[in-house]
N, C-alpha and C positions, 0 to 999 in steps of 0.2 A: 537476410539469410535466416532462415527456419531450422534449429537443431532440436531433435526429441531423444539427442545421448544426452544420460546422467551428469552431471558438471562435474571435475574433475575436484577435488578434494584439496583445501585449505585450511594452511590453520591460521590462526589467534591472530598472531604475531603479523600474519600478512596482507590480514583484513585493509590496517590502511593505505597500502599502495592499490588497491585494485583500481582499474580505470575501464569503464565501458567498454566495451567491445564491436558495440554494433549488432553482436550474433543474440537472434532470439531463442530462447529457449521454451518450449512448450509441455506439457501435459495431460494426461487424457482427462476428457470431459467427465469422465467418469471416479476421478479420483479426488481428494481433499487434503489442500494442505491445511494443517493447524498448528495452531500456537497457543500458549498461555502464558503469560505476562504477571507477574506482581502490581502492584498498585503504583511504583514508578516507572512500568512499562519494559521492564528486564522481565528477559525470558526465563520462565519457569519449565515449560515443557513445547519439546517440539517431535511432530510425525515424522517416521520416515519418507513421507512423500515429500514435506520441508528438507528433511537433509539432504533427500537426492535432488532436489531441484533446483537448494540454495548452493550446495555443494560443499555444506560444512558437516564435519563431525557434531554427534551431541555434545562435546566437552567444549566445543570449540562453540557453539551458542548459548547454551547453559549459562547462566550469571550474565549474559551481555546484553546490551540495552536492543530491543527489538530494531530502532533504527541501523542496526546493523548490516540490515540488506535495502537499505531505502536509496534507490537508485539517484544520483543527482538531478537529474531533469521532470524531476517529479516535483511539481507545485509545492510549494509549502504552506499554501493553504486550503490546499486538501488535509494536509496535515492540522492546522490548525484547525479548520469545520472539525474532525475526526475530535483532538480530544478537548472542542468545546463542548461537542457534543457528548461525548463520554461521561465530561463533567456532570451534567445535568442526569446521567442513571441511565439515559437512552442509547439504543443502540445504530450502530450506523452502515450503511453500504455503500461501496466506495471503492471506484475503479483504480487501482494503484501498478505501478510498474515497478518492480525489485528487479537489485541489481543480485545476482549470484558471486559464488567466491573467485570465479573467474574472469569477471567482468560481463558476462552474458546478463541478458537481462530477459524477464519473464512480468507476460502481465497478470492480473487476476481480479476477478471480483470479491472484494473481501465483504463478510458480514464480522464484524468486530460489535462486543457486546460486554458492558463490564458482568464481573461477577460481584455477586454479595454475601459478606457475612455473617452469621447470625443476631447479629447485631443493623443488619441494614446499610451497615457499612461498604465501601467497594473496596473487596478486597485484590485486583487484577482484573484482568481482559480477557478474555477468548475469542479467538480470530479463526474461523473457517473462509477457506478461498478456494474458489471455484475458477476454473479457466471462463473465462468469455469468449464470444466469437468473433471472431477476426470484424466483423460488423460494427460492432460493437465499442471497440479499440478505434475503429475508423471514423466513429462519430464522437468517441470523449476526446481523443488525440489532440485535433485543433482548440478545441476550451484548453487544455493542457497548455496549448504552445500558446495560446492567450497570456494565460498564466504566468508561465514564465519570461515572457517577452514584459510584461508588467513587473514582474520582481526584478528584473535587469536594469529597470530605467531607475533603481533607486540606488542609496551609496552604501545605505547597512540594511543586514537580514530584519532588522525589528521593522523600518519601512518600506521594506519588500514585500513584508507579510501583510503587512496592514494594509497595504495599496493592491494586492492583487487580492487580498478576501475579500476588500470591499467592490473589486470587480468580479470576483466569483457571484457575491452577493447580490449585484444588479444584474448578471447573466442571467442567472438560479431564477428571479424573480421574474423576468421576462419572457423565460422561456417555460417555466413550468411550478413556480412558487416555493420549491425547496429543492436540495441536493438529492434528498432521498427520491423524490420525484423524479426530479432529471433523472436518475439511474434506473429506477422502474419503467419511463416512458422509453431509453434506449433499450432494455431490454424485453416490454411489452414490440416493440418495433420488429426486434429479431423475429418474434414471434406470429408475428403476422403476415 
């Protein structure tokens, strides 16, 4: 089920009950959600295309860790590529599904990029997300269910993670030599 109304407005307090819903939630192609993060990945600033999509207020993201819309059925190592790579000052692209405050979930192509400062330092993230095309969603989705079909077969998250990056790792490799690759060759694909 495909929904393009606003998400319907959450606070703080309720975040931790939310539970999937099943309903997708979209956005035009033409518009950007963004984010900005501190250097432990707490929100500093967020669009109003963010709050209508996530369906939080600004007070109600403000201060809280970005992982606050990170849907459950989203690999957690995608997460982990995301801030190894981070680590390293580079920037990354990266199909992710967020959950909203009503349990709707929405997907996006995110370009996430630390910032630096004047000292060279990183001081926070900046996250612009772009919708993808249903295409798109339809080609990362199965690695996805790879993914977490792999983080399931283990007992704790630390080797859930280590067992499915290292199978993210020999997908990536097989198919096209890095993540940022694989994301360019799906969306070179769209394009052709």
């Amino acid at each position: 089920m495909l929904d393009t109304q606003p998400a319907p407005r959450t606070t703080r307090a309720a975040h931790r009950s939310i539970r999937p819903t099943g309903v997708e939630r979209t956005f035009s192609a033409d518009e950007l959600i963004v984010s900005k993060t501190n250097a432990r990945g707490v929100i500093t600033y967020a669009n109003d295309v963010f709050l209508r999509v996530s369906g939080y207020e600004t007070a109600d993201v403000i201060g809280r860790p970005h992982n606050l819309i990170r849907h459950p059925e989203m690999p957690k190592a995608v997460f982990q590529l995301l801030w190894d790579t981070l680590a390293t000052g580079r920037e990354l692209f990266a199909y992710i599904n967020n959950l909203a405050s009503d349990g709707a979930h929405y997907w996006v192509l995110a370009h996430v990029t630390p910032s630096f400062g004047p000292r060279g330092a990183v001081t926070g993230y900046h996250s612009n997300r772009r919708k993808p095309s249903p295409r798109a969603i339809e080609t990362i989705r199965p690695l996805y269910d790879r993914l977490l079909a792999e983080e399931r077969r283990h007992p704790n998250a630390k080797a859930a993670v280590a067992a499915s990056s290292q199978l993210l790792a020999d997908i990536v490799a097989e198919q096209a030599g890095s993540y940022e690759d694989l994301v360019w060759s799906v969306i070179n694909r769209e394009e052709s």
